[in-house]
C-alpha positions in Angstrom: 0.0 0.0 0.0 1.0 3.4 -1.3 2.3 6.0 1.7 -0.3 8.2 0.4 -3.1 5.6 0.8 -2.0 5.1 4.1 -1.5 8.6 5.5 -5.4 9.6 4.4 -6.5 6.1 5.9 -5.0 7.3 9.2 -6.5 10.7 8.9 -9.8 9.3 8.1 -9.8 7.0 11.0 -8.9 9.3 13.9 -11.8 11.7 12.7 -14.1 9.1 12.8 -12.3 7.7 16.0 -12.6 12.3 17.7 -16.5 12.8 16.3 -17.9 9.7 16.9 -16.0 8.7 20.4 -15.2 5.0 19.3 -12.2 2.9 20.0 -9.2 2.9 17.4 -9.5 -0.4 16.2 -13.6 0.2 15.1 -12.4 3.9 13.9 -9.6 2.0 11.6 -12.0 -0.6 10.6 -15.1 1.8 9.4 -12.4 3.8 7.6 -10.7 0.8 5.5 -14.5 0.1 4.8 -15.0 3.6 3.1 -11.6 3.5 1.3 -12.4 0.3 -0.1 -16.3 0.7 -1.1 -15.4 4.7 -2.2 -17.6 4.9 -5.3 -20.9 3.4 -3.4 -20.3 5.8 -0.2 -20.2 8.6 -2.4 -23.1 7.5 -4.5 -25.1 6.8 -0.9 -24.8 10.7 0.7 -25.2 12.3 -2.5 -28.8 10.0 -2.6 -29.2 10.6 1.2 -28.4 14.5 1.7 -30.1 15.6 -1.9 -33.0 17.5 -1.8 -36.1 15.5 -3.4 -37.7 17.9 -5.5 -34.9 19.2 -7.6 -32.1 17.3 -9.2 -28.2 17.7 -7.8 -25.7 20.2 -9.5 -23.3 17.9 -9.7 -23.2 14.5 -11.6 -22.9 11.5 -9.8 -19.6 10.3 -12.0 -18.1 13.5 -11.6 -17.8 12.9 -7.5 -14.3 11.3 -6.0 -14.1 10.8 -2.4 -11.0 12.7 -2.4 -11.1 15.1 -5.3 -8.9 12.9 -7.5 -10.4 10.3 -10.2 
């Protein structure tokens, strides 16, 4: 695994691990599982935090989880 890949998994995991007051390993764990599954988390709070009566301004396979495709 890349250093890069590594460095945002850790930053990932201890803001999980500060906002939602879990242990490290579960903080680690949930943020391996949005690494790995990136393109259906983004897809899911796009869905989840649209509005329902007018479409999104951006395209769904426009969005990255990190800003690069």
């Amino acid at each position: 695994m890349k250093a890069a890949t590594l460095s945002r998994l850790m930053r990932m995991s201890w803001e999980i691990q500060r906002k939602r007051k879990c242990n490290r390993s579960r903080s680690l764990f949930a943020a391996w599982a949005i690494l790995q599954n990136e393109d259906t988390t983004i897809f899911y709070l796009v869905r989840r935090f649209s509005h329902s009566h007018y479409p999104n301004k951006v395209r769904l396979a426009d969005l990255t989880l990190f800003g690069v495709a």
